[in-house]
C-alpha positions as CSV (number, residue, x, y, z in Angstrom):
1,X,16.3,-13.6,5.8
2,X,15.1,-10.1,6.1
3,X,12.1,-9.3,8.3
4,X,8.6,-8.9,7.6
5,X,8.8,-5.1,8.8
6,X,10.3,-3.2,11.2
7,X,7.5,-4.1,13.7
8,X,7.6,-7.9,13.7
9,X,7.5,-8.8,17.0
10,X,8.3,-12.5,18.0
11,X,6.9,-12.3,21.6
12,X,4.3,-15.4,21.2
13,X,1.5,-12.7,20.0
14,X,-1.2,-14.4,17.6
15,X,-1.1,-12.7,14.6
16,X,-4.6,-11.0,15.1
17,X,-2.7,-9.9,18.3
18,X,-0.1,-8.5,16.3
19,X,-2.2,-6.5,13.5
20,X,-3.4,-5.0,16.2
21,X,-0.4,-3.8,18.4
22,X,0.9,-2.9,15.0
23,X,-2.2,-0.6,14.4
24,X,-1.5,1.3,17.8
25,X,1.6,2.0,16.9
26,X,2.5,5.6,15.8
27,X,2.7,5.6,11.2
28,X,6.1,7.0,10.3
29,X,4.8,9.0,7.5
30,X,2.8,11.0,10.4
31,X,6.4,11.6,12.1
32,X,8.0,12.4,8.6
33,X,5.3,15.2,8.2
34,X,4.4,16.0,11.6
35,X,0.5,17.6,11.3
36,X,0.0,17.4,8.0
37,X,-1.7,13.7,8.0
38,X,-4.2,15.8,11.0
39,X,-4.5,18.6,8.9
40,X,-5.9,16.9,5.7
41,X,-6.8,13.6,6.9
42,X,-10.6,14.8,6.5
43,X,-9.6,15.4,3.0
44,X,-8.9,12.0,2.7
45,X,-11.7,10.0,3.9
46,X,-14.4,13.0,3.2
47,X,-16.6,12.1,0.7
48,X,-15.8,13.9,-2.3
49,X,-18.9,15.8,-3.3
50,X,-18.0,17.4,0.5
51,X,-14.8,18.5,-0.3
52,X,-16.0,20.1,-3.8
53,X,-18.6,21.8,-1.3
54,X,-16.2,22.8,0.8
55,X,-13.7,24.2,-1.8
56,X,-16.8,25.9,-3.8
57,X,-17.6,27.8,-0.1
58,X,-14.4,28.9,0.4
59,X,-13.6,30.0,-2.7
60,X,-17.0,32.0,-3.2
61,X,-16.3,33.4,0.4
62,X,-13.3,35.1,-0.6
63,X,-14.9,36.1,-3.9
64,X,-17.5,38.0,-2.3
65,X,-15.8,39.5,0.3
66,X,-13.2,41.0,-2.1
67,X,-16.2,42.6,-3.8
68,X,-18.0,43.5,-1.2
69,X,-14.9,45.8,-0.4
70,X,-14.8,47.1,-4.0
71,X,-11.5,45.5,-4.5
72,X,-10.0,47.7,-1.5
73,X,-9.6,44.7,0.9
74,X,-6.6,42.0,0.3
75,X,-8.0,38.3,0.2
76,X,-5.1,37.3,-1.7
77,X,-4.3,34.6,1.7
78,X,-8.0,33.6,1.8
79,X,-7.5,31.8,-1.2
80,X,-4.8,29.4,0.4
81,X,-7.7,27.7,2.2
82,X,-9.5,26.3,-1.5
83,X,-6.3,26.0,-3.8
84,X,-4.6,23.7,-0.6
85,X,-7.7,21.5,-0.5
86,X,-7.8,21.5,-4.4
87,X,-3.9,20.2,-4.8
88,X,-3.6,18.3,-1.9
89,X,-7.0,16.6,-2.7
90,X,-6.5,16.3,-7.1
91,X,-2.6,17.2,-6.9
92,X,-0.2,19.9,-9.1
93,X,-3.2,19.8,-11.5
94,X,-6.0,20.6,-9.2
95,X,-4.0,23.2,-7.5
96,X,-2.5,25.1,-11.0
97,X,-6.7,25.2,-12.5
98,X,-7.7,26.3,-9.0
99,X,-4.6,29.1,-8.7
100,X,-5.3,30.3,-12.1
101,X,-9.2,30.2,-11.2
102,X,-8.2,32.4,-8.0
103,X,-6.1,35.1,-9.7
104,X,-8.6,35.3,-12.5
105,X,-11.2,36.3,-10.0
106,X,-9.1,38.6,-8.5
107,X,-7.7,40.6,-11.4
108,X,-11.6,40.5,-12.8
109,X,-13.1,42.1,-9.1
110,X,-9.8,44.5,-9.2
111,X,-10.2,45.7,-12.5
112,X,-14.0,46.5,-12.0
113,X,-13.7,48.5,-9.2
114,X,-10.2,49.8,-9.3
115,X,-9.7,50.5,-12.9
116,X,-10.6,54.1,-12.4
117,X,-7.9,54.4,-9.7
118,X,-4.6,51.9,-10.3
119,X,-2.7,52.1,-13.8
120,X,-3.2,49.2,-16.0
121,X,0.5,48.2,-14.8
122,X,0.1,48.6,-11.2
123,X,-3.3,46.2,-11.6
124,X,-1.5,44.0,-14.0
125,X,1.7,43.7,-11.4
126,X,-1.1,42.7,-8.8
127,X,-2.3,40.0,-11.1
128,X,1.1,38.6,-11.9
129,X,1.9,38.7,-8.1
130,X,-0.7,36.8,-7.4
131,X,-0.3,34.2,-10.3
132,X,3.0,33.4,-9.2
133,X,1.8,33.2,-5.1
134,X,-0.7,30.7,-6.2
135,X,1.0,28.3,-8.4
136,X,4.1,28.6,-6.0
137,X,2.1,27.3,-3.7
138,X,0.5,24.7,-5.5
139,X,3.9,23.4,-6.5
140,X,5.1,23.1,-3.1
141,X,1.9,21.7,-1.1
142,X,1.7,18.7,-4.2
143,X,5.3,18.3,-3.8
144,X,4.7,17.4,-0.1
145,X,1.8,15.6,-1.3
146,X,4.2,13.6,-3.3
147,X,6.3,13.1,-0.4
148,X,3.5,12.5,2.0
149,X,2.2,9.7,0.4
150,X,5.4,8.1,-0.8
151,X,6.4,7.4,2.9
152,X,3.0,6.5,3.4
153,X,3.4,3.8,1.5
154,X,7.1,2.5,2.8
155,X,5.2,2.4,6.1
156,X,2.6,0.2,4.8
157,X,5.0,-2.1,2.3
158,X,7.0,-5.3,3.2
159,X,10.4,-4.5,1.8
160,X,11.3,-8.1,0.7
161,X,7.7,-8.7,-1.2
162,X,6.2,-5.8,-1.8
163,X,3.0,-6.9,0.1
164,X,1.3,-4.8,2.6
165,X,2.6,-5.3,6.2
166,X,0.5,-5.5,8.9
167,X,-0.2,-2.1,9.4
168,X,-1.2,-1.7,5.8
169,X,-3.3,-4.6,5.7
170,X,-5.0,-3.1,9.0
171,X,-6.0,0.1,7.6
172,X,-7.3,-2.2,4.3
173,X,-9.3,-4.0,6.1
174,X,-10.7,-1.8,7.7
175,X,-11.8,-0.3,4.9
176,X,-13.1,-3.8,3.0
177,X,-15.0,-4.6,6.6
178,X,-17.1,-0.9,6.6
179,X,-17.8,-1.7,2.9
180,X,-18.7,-5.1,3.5
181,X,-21.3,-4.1,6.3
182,X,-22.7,-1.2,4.4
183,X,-23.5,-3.7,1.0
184,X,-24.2,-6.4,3.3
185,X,-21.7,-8.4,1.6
186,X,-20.3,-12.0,2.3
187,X,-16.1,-11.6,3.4
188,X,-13.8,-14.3,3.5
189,X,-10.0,-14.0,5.2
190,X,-7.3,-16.4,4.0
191,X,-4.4,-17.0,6.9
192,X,-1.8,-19.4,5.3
193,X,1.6,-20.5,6.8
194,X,4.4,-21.9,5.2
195,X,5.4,-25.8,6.3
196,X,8.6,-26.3,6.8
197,X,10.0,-23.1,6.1
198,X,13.0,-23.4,8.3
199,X,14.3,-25.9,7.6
200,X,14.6,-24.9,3.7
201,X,16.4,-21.7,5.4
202,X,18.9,-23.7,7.4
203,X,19.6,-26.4,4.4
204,X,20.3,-23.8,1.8
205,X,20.7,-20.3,3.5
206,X,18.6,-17.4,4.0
207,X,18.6,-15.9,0.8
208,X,17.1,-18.9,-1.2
209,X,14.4,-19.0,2.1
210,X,13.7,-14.8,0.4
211,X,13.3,-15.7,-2.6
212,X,10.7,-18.3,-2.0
213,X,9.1,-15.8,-0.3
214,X,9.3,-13.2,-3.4
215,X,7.1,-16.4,-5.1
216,X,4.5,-16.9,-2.9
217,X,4.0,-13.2,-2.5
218,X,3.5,-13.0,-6.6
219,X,1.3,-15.7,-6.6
220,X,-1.3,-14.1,-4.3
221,X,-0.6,-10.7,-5.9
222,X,-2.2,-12.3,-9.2
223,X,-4.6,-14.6,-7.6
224,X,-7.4,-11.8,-7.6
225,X,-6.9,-7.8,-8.4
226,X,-9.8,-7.2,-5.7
227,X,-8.1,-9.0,-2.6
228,X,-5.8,-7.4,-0.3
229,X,-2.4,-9.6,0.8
230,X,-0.5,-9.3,3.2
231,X,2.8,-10.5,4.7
232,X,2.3,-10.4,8.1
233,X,5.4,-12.8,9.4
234,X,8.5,-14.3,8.9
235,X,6.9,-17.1,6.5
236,X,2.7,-16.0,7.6
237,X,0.6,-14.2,4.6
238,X,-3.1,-13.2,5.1
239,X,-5.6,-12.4,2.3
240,X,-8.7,-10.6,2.9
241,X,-11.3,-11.4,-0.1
242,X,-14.1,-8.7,-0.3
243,X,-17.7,-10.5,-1.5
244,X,-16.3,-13.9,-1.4
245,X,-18.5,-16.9,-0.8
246,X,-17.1,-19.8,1.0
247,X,-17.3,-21.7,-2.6
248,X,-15.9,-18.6,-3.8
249,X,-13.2,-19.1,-1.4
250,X,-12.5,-22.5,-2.5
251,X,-11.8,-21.7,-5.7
252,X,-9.3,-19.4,-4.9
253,X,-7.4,-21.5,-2.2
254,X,-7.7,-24.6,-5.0
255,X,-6.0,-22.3,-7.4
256,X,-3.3,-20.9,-4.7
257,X,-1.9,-24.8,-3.8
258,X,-1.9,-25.7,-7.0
259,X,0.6,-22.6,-8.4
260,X,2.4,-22.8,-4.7
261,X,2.9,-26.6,-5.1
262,X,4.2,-26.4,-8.6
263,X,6.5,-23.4,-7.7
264,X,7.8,-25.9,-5.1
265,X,8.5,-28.4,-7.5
266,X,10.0,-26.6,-9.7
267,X,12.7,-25.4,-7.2
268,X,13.0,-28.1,-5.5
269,X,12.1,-26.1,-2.0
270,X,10.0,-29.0,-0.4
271,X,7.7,-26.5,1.5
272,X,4.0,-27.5,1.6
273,X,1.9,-24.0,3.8
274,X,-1.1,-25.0,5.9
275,X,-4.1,-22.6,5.7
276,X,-7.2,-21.4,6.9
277,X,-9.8,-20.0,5.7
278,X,-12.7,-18.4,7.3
279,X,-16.0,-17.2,5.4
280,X,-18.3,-14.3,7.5
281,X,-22.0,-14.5,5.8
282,X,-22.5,-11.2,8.4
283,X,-19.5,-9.1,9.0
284,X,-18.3,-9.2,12.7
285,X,-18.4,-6.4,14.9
286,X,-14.5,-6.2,14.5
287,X,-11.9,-7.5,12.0
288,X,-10.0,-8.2,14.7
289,X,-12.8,-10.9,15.0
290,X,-12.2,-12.2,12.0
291,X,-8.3,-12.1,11.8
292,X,-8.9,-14.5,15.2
293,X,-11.4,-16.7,13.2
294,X,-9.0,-17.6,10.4
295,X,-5.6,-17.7,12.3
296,X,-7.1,-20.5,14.3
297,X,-8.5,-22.8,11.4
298,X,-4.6,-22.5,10.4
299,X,-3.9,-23.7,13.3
300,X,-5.7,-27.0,13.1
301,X,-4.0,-27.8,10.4
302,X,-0.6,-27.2,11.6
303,X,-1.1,-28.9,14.5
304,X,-2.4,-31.5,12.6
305,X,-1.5,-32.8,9.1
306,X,0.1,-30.0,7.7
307,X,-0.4,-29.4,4.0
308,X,-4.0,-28.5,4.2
309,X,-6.7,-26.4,4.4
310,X,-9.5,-25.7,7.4
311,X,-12.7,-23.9,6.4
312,X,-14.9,-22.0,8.5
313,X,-18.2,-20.2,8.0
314,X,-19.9,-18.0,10.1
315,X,-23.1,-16.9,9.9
């Protein structure tokens, strides 16, 4: 059976322990693009009336110096700075409006002050120049964009399911906890592990043990659209569900055994998965906290009956 991710670790971590050794752990996208992810990361997570601001400032900047010098001075670079934020931030299309945008202004400052100098050909050279600089540019910073983000996402994707790994589900989560704190919103994380897994694996090889797997990972995917799953094991999935109530919850797990045990059924697999489930009326101060929480009421049930589910709630 393949692994979870490069990363699974089998040293007798927890798997709270493991998100977060996995978190340390330098993200091959940043590797792939060296500074870039530095670069723009504040592109990312700004909010985005701040990076309109910033764009706007930039761009005017330039504007007014090249006026200011009656055309004389060459800002054609000083536009970089707004059409890089504008595609890496929007893409190919935010970076062709903002090129064209850029050598518009230009031409229109050249003409008014230079017309009486430069030949219509020499300023219309300068124009085209320009064009061509700009949406160059733009078509090679979205490209890397494109790049950027697509080995973002291989670092952050279980190859057998499709599911985030553990590093994904980290940077998630952390996400869904700041959110839940800010809207003072209930949060609920799901920690189920398969019963026995292995021995299905030994009886009838490693591919079948993959496949079953593939099904429990599509189940969760459809379960909710707003919860984030994760595959953070061999045969271990966690699911964090953003303003869930602990009735909520119940729901949800209800629904979850009942597709898992007919998908079992129907194939035959005689796997059963013990869960737990742990409900946070106040967010924690970490998700680490809450990881911990829920990976232990899984616990008591698979030290215990198996086939089952252990609810917490924390207030």
């Amino acid at each position: 059976m393949a692994p979870a991710d490069p990363t699974f670790r089998s040293d007798g971590l927890s798997s709270s322990d493991q998100l977060r050794v996995v978190a340390a752990e330098p993200n091959a996208a940043a590797v792939f693009v060296g500074p870039l992810p530095t670069l723009f990361r504040g592109v990312v997570i700004a909010p985005r009336w701040a990076v309109v601001l910033v764009l706007a400032l930039t761009f005017a900047a330039a504007t007014l110096v090249h006026n200011a010098s009656l055309g004389e001075l060459d800002v054609g670079m000083f536009y970089l700075v707004p059409l890089a934020l504008a595609t890496w931030m929007w893409g190919l299309r935010g970076g062709i409006v903002l090129g064209l945008a850029a050598s518009g202004t230009t031409l229109a400052v050249d003409v008014q002050h230079r017309a009486a100098f430069d030949s219509t050909v020499a300023l219309s050279w300068d124009g085209i120049v320009l064009t061509v600089l700009y949406l160059g540019g733009a078509v090679v910073l979205a490209e890397l964009r494109r790049s950027y983000r697509r080995i973002a996402d291989l670092a952050r994707t279980d190859g057998l399911t499709g599911l985030l790994n553990r590093r994904g589900f980290w940077d998630r989560a952390e996400q869904e906890f700041h959110h839940a704190r800010r809207a003072h919103w209930p949060i609920t994380v799901m920690h189920l592990d398969l019963d026995r897994f292995k021995e299905l694996n030994d009886s009838r090889g490693h591919a079948e043990g993959d496949r079953l797997l593939v099904v429990v990972a599509d189940i969760l995917r459809r379960l909710r659209r707003t919860d984030v799953s994760c595959r953070i094991g061999g045969d271990e999935f966690v699911v964090l569900m953003p303003n869930t109530t602990a009735d909520a919850a119940r729901l949800v797990v209800d629904k979850l055994r009942q597709e898992v045990s007919a998908a079992m059924a129907r194939n035959a697999w005689g796997v059963t998965c013990s869960i737990g489930v742990a409900t946070f009326l106040r967010v924690p101060v970490t998700v680490e906290q809450m990881i911990q929480v829920a990976d232990s009421a899984m616990y008591c049930v698979k030290r215990g009956t198996r086939d089952g589910v252990e609810y917490v709630t924390v207030t």
